[in-house]
N, C-alpha and C positions, 0 to 999 in steps of 0.2 A: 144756612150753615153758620154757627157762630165760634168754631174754631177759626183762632187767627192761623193763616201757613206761613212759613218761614222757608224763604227761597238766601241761598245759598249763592250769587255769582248772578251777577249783571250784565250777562253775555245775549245773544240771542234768544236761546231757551226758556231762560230765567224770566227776562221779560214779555217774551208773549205769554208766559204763564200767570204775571201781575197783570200784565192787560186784560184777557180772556178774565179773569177772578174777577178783577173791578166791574166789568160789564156786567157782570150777574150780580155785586155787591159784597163780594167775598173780601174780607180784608186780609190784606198780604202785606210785607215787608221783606224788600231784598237787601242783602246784603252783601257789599263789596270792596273788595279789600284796596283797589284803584283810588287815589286818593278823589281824582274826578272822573268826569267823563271824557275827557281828552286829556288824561294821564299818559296815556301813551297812544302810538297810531294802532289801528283798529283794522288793518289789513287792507287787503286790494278787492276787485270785485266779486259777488256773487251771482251767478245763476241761478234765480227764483224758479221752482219748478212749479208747473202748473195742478201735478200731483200730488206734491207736499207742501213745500211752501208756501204759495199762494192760498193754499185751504188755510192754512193755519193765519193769516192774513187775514181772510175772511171769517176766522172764526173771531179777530179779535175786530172787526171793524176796519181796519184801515185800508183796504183796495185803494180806495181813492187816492190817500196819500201817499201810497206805494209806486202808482203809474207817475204821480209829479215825480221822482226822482229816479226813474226808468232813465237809464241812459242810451237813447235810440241808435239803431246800428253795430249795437258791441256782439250780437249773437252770430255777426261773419265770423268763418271762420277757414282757416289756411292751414295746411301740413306742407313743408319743405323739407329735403331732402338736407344732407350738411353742405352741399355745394350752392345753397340757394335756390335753388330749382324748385319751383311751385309744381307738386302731386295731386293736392285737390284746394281749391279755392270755392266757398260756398257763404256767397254773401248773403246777408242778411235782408228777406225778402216782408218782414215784418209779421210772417203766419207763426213765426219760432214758439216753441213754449215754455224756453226758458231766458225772457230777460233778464240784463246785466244791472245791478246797483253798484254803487260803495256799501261796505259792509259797515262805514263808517256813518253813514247817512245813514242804513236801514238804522244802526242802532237807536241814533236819535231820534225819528220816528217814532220808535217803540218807547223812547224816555220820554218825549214830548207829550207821549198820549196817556201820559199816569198822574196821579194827583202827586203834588209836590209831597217831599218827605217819602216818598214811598221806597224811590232807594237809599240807603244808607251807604253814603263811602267812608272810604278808611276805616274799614272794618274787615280786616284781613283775621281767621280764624287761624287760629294756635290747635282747638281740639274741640272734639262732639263726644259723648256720653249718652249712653239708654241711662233713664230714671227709673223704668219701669212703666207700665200702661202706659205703651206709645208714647210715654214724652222723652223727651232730649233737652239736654243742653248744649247749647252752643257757647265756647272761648272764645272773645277775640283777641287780639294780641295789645290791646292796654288792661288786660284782665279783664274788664269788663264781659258780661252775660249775658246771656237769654233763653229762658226757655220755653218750650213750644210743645203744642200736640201733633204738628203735624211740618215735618221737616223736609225739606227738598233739594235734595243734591245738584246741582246747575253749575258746577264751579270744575269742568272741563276734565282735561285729562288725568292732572294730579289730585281728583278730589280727593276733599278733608271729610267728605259723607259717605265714600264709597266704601268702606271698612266696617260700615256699621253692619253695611249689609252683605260684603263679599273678599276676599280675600285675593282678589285677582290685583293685578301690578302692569301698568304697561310696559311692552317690551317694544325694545327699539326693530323698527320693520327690516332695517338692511339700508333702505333707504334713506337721505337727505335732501334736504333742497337749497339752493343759497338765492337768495334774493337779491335782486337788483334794481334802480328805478335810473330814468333819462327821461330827465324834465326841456319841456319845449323841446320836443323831439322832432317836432318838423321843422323846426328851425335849426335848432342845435346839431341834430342828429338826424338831417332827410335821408341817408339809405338805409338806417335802420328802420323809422318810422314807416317807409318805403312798403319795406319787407314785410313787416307785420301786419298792414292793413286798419283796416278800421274797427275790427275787432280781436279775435283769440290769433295765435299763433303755435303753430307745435314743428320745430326742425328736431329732425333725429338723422343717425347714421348707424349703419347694417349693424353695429355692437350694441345700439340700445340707448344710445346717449341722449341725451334731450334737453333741450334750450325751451321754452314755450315762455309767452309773450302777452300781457291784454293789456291793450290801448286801455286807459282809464280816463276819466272826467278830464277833459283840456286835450294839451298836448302829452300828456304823460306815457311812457313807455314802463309798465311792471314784468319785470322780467322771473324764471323760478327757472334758474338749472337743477336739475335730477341727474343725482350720482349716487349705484350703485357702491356705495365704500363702507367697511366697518368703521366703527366710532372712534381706532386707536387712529385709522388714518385721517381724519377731520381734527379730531386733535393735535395733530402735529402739523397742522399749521395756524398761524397768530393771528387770529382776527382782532386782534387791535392794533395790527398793521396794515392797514387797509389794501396799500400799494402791494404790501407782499402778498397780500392774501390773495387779491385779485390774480395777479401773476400765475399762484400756481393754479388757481381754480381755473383760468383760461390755456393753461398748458394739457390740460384733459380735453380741448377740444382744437389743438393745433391742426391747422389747414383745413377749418372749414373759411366758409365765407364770410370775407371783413364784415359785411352787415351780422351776420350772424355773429361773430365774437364780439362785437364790438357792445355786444348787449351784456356782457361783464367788462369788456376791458375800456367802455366809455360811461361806466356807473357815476353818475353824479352821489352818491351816498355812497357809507360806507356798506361791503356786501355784509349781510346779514346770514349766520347760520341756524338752517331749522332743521333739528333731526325728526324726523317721523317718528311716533308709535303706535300701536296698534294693542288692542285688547284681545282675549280672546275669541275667537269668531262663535257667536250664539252663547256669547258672556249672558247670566242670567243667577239670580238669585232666590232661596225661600223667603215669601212673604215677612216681614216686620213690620209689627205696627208701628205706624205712626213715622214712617221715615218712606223715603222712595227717591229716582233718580232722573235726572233727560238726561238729552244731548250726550256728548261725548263723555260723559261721567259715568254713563250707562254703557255704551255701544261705540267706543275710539275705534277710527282705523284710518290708513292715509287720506289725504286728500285727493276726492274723487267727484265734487260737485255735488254730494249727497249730505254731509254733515251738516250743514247749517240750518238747510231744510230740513233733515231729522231731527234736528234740536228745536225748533219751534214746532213741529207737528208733534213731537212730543209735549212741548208745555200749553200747546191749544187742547189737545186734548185731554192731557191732565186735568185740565182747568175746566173744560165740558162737563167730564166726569163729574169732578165734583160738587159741580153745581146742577147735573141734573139728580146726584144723589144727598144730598144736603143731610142726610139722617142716617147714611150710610158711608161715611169715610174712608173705611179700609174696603168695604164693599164695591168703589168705586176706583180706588186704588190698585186692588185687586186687577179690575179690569181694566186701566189702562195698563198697567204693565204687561200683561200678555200680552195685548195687541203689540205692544209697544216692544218686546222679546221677538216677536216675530218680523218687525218691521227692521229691528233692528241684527236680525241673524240673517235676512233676505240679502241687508247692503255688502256685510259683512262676508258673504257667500262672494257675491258678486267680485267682490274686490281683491278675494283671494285665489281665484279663477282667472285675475287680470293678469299678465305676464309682467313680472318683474321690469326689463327690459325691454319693451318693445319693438318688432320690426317692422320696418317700414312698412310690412304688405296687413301687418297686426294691427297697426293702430287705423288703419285704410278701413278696415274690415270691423273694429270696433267703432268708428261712427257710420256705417254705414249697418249697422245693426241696429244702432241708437237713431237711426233716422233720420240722421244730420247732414246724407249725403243726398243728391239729387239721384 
């Protein structure tokens, strides 16, 4: 195959898809608008599934260096009630099949194992253009160019590629989450540490409310409150007042238990807001040549433990494709995107079938569906 591709976004996706290309000798260039690689933090942990994930791991080579940075023990996992009260407790017996990483260390992994130059920072795109026969052009935002036969949208939920091929817009789910971290938690913070265990944590109360918790590398406490609220009410309050912001956001869970609040109202950072969205479910497009999509670019929906995993099984297999049709590009394109339309209308099913707010005896019953219960 002596088309160069042009991937779009240095996330997950993007680079198991220059990995998987390299392997077979395809040459590729990502591009990304992050000035470096630790431009900004890169989130808390992942659950590698042995399904997706991991295949797509093995597609590009790197199992080995995947188990080095396995963080053993994080797959226990704990439901509490809002009074504290432990519902189910299921530790981590080492058969799990979805180990815990950093999503910050997977990345690097995947940047580690590319030849240098391969991605491009600071290269945030302004605009994309059809030419005609499958080529594009890509703007970046010092005017500068590039164009390509074979373009790949990898640059998440607001992609600048998604319009080429589809007219859809993410729409805000209902949902939010606010983030929170407590460093040296078992020193600084033994009852919250306490609580959470040594790996996931999920407390709720009979309306649906929810705190959830993962111990990360060290002592680290990653905290994600889940608030059903429209976007006018997240707006009216100031998060660049940290102290105030914390206040009200812990006033939505007054009289649960001090370890349980205390995972917003003892945040070493400042809380961090993330609104959710969500694409449409069984999102899909007609064929264009010469352009295609992964990861959340393709297939948004909240976070459910499946995204990330779909985003590199989608650029493993892109990448397969490709190189096992070298003479056939849109031939091969073709057929990853339908796999890849169904893989991704299946998550998207799932997730909208999930109850908004879950009740205590729901979420009991959603891991013990998922297996996770003894």
């Amino acid at each position: 195959m002596t088309t160069h591709v042009t991937i779009i976004g240095a996330g997950l996706g993007g680079l198991t898809l220059a990995r998987v290309l390299h392997l077979h000798g395809i040459a590729a260039t990502v591009y990304e608008a992050d000035a470096s690689a630790t431009a900004r933090p890169q989130g808390g942990l992942l659950d590698i599934h042995d399904y997706n994930g991991q295949l797509a791991l093995r597609a590009a080579g790197l199992m080995d260096e995947f188990r080095g940075i396995i963080l053993e023990g994080r797959q226990a996992m704990r439901i509490l009630d809002q009074e504290g009260t432990v519902r189910l407790d299921q530790p981590d017996d080492g058969t799990g099949g979805r180990p815990e990483v950093q999503r910050g260390e997977l990345r690097q992994l995947l940047l580690d194992s590319l030849p240098d130059g391969t991605v491009r920072w600071g290269h945030k795109v302004t605009g994309v253009r059809g030419l005609g026969d499958g080529r594009h052009e890509v703007t970046f935002a010092d005017s500068g160019t590039v164009v390509t036969s074979l373009l790949v949208g990898a640059d998440g939920a607001w992609s600048r590629v998604r319009p080429l091929l589809s007219g859809a817009v993410p729409e805000y789910s209902g949902q939010s989450c606010v983030e929170t971290y407590l460093f040296d938690a078992d020193t600084q913070h033994p009852a919250s540490a306490k609580t959470v265990g040594g790996g996931a944590m999920y407390a709720l109360d009979p309306g649906g409310r929810l705190i959830a918790a993962h111990r990360e590398r060290g002592e680290t406490l990653h905290a994600y409150v889940m608030l059903s609220k429209p976007q006018d009410w997240f707006a009216s309050i100031d998060f660049t007042d940290p102290a105030a912001a914390v206040t009200r956001i812990a006033a939505e869970f007054d009289g649960w238990a001090p370890e349980l609040s205390a995972l917003i109202t003892d945040s070493d950072t400042a809380p961090v807001l993330r609104p959710l969205y969500t694409l449409p479910v069984g999102h899909r497009w007609d064929r264009v040549p010469g352009v295609t999509l992964v990861g959340d670019a393709a297939h948004l929906i909240p976070p459910n433990g499946e995204g990330a995993n779909l985003a590199m099984l989608d650029g493993a297999e892109l990448g397969e494709a490709l190189a096992a049709h070298p003479d056939d590009i849109e031939g091969a394109v073709t057929a990853y995107e339908q796999a890849m339309f169904a893989r991704g209308t299946a998550a998207g099913e799932a997730e909208a079938d999930a109850p908004d707010d879950p009740t205590m005896e729901e979420l009991l019953a959603f891991f013990d569906r998922a297996g996770q219960t003894s």
